[in-house]
Structure formats: C-alpha cells, structure tokens
N, C-alpha and C positions, 0 to 999 in steps of 0.2 A: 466445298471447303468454307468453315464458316471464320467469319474475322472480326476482330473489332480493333475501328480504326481512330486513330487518335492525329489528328491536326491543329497547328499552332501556326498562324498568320502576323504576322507584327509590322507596323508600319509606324515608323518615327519620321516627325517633319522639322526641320532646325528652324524654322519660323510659326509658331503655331498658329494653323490655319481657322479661320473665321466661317468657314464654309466645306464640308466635303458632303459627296454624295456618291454611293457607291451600287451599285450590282452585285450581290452575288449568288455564284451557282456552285457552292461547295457540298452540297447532300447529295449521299447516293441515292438512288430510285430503284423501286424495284422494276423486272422487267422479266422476260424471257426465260434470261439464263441466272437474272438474280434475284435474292429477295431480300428486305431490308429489314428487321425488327426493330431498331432504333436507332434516333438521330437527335443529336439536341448542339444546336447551334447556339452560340453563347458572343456576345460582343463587348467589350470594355474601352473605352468607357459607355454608359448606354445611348442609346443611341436617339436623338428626338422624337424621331419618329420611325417605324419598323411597320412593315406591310412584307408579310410570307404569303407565295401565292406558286403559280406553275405557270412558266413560259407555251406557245404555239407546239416545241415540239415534246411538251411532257413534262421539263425540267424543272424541278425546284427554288425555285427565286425566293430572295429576302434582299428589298429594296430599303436603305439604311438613310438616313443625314443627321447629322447635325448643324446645329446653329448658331452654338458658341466657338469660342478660343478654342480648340485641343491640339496638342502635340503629340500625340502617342495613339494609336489604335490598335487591338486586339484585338482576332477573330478566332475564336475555338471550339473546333468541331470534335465530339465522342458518337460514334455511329461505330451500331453492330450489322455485318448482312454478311449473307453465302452466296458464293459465287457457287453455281449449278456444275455441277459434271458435264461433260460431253465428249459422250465414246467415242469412236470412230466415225469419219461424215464416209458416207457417198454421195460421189459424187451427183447430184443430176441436176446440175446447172445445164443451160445450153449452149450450143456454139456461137461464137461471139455472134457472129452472121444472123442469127434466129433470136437475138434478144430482142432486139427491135417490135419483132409480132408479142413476143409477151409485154413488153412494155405500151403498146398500142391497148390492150386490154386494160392496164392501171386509169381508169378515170377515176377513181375515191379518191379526192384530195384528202386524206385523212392528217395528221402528223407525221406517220411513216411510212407514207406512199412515197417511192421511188423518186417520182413525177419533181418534189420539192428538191432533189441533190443530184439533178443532172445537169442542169445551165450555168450558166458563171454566178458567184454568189459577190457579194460586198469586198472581199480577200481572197480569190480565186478564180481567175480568169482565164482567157484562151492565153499560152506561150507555146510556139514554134520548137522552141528548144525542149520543152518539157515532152512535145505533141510527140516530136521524131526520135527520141530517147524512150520513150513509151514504148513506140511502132517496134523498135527494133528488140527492146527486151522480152514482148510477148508473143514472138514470132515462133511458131513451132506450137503455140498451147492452143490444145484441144477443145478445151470449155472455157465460160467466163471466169469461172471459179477457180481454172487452170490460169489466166492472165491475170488476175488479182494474183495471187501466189507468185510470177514468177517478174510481173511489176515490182512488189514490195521485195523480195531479192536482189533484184538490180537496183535499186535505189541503196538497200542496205550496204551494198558491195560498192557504188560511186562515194556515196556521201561519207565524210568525213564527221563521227561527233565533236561538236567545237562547242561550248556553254558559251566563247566569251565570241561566237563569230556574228552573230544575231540579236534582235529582242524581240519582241512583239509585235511590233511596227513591221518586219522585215517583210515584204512581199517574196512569197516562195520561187518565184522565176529568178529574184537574187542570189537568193541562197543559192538552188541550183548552180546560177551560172558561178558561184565560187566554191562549188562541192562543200560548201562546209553549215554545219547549222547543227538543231536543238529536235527534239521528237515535235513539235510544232511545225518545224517547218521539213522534214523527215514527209510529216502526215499530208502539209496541205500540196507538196510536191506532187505524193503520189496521187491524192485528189484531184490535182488538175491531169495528172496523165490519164485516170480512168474514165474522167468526164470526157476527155478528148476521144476516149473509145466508145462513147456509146456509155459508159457503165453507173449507174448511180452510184456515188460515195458520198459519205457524211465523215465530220468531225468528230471524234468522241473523245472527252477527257474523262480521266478518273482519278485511280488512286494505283500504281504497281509494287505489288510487294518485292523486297530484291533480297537474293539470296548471300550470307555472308560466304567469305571464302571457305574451300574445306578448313576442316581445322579453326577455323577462328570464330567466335562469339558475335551474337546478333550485336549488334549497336544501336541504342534509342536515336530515335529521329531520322535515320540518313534513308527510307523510301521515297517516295518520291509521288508526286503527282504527274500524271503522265499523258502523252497523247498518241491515239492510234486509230484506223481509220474502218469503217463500216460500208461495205462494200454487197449492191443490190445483185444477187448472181440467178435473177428469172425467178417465177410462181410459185414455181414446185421446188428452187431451194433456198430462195427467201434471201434473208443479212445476214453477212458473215463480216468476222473482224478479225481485221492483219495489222501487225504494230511492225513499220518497214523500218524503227528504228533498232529493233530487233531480229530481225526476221522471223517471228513466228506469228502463228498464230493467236489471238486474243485468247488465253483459258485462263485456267483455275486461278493465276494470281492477278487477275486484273478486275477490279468494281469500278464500276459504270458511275459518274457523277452527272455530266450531261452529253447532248448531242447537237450538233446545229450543222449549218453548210459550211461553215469555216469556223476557223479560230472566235470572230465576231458574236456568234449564236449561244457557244460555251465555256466563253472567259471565266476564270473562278473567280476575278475581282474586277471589275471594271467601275468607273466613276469620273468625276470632275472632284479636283478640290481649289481650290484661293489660297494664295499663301508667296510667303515674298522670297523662301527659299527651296529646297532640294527636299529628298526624301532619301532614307533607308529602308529596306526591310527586310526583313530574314524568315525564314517558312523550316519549319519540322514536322516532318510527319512518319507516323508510326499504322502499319498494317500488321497485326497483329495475328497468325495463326491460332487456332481455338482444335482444330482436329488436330 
C-alpha cells in the first residue's frame, strides 16, 4: 500500500523563549517491509542551526536550535512510502524454552541484533506486577511468536484507553498499576513483560492510518502517530510487530518512523527550551492512501 503522509507539529510558548533545542525523529525509513520515495522536512521559523543525520539504530535525526526570541515553532513533514504486503506468516518461531540457544548464537552487535532489547533500557525496567501478569497471560502458548500474540491480547483486554491518564514522563509499571494509559505506555507495558520472558522487544513509533466509520467521509488531519512494539521471535523467524493498543498485528496501515529500546531512542520531538512560561501545541496528521 503506497501513502503519502502529510504532518503538522506546532508549538507555541506564551513567553518567547531565548533558547530551544530540539531532536527530532519524524521521517520514515525505509526497511524490510517499507520503502520510502520521499521526505522533506520543513521548519518555521528557520532554524540557527540544522545537522540531518541517523541515530545508532538507523533512525533519521534533525538536530534543530535556535538562538534568538521565538514564540511560535512549526515542524512540517510531506513524505511518500509503501508499506510491503505480508501474506500469511508461519509460524517457526521456537518454544519459549529453546530461545535462549538461538539467542546465545546473536554475537553481531549490529543495530538490530536482538542482544541491544533485552535488558532494562533508560524507561523500562524489571516490575513484579508487570512480570506475573505476563506469566499468566502466556500460559498455554506454544511458540515465542504464540506469547507475543497472546501478551499484546491481554494487555489490549486490561488496559483501559485514557489520552488524559498519562504523558510522556509516565513510567509504564504506573500506568499498569491504574489500567489506564495512551499506545506509549500500551507499548512499553508489554515491553517490559516480554523482556521479563526472555523475549527481545523494541519501541517503534510511526505514523497509523485510521479508518472513518462506515458511511461517513475521511477527515483531514485526525491519523494519528502512533506506537507499537517489535518483538525478536528466534533466527529462522526474525521481528515481528504487535500494536497491544490494538490488538493486531503491525500491517499494511502502519509506516515505520523510528525504533529504539523505549519511548527514550524514538521520541518525535524531544529538546530543552528557556522561557519564563508554559507551552501549547497541537499536531495533525494525514496518511494518505494512493492504491
């Protein structure tokens, strides 16, 4: 399915700030299952200084400051790319029991070696609560790639979606322990339950296209960027990706923006600014169908 995707970032300060410096990872990349034809990042007002590069695990960075007075910033992304087909899997992941000897074989520390999303990351730690809620929802599955699947179920089916229970900050053993949260904390829940089995998981943000109701017409702006989580299921079947805020599988509506070990790796904006007051900001974005 090929898309082109249209992003609007805006960020107002009621004191205008003398200093900001920002991160960001808003381009998609191609990979695997995608492929990107164009991208053009655009910022208003310009920016002092601007360095585009690629983060440790792949990801596209544009490192931003300025160093006058501004109140107002814009970030605007037009990128075309296709998300890949993918027919039916079989399964040939291994039994949870036997991952262990394939992952004893991962010495390539490459970018997407397993090895980098199995230990606790910066935002993702060992919890108790998260470990035994884990244990009990993957009880019965046959393969790894059977406990991925029936992990991100059981989370889909506790968790409540809440936009106003969370933010960024929220460490996910909180969330958890108030069932309520955002695809963020959805994603780094089940992250920490897979990690507690053995499993390698990563982060990944993109971009989700969402379907209008029957009957009713698309609406500019209201997609959404989104998060869902990459999950290493042995040799012979590689990464796979589950969005537990969903319960499916990662396909044809989802483009890849970046991946890290938590929230931390693949923030879309992060930064420092100075300024004597508060902030606003409002985000629209459009995924657009082409087939």
């Amino acid at each position: 399915m090929r898309y082109d995707i249209r992003l609007s970032i805006e960020y107002t300060y009621q004191a205008a700030s003398d200093h900001v410096r920002n991160i960001l990872r808003l381009q998609p990349v191609s990979g695997p299952r995608q492929r990107v034809t164009a991208s053009l990042l655009t910022i208003e007002p310009l920016p002092d200084e601007r360095r585009d590069g690629v983060d440790f695990f792949g990801n596209p960075t544009t490192s931003v400051a300025w160093h006058r007075p501004i109140d107002q910033i814009t970030f605007q992304l037009r990128a075309s790319a296709e998300r890949l087909a993918q027919g039916e899997e079989v399964d040939l992941s291994p039994a949870l029991s036997d991952l262990v000897d394939d992952l004893a074989l991962q010495t390539d520390l490459w970018p997407g070696s397993p090895q980098h999303f199995l230990g606790a990351s910066p935002r993702i730690g060992h919890d108790a609560a998260i470990t035994a809620f884990t244990q009990a929802a993957i009880a019965g599955a046959a393969t790894t790639r059977g406990a991925v699947e029936a992990l991100g179920r059981a989370i889909h089916a506790e968790m409540t979606y809440d936009a106003d229970a969370t933010d960024v900050m929220t460490p996910p053993e909180v969330a958890f322990a108030e069932r309520h949260g955002v695809c963020q904390d959805f994603a780094q829940i089940m992250i920490g339950g897979l990690r507690a089995l053995g499993i390698p998981a990563s982060y990944v943000s993109g971009f989700l296209r969402t379907l209008p109701p029957p009957g009713q017409p698309r609406l500019e702006g209201v997609d959404a960027m989104h998060a869902w989580v990459g999950a290493w299921c042995g040799a012979a079947h590689g990464w796979v990706e589950y969005d537990p805020t969903n319960a499916q599988w990662a396909g044809e509506d989802y483009i890849t923006v970046a991946v890290g070990r938590d929230y931390s790796d693949a923030a879309p904006v992060r930064g420092a600014i100075r300024t004597a007051g508060g902030q606003d900001s409002s985000q629209a974005v459009d995924v657009i169908p082409l087939d």
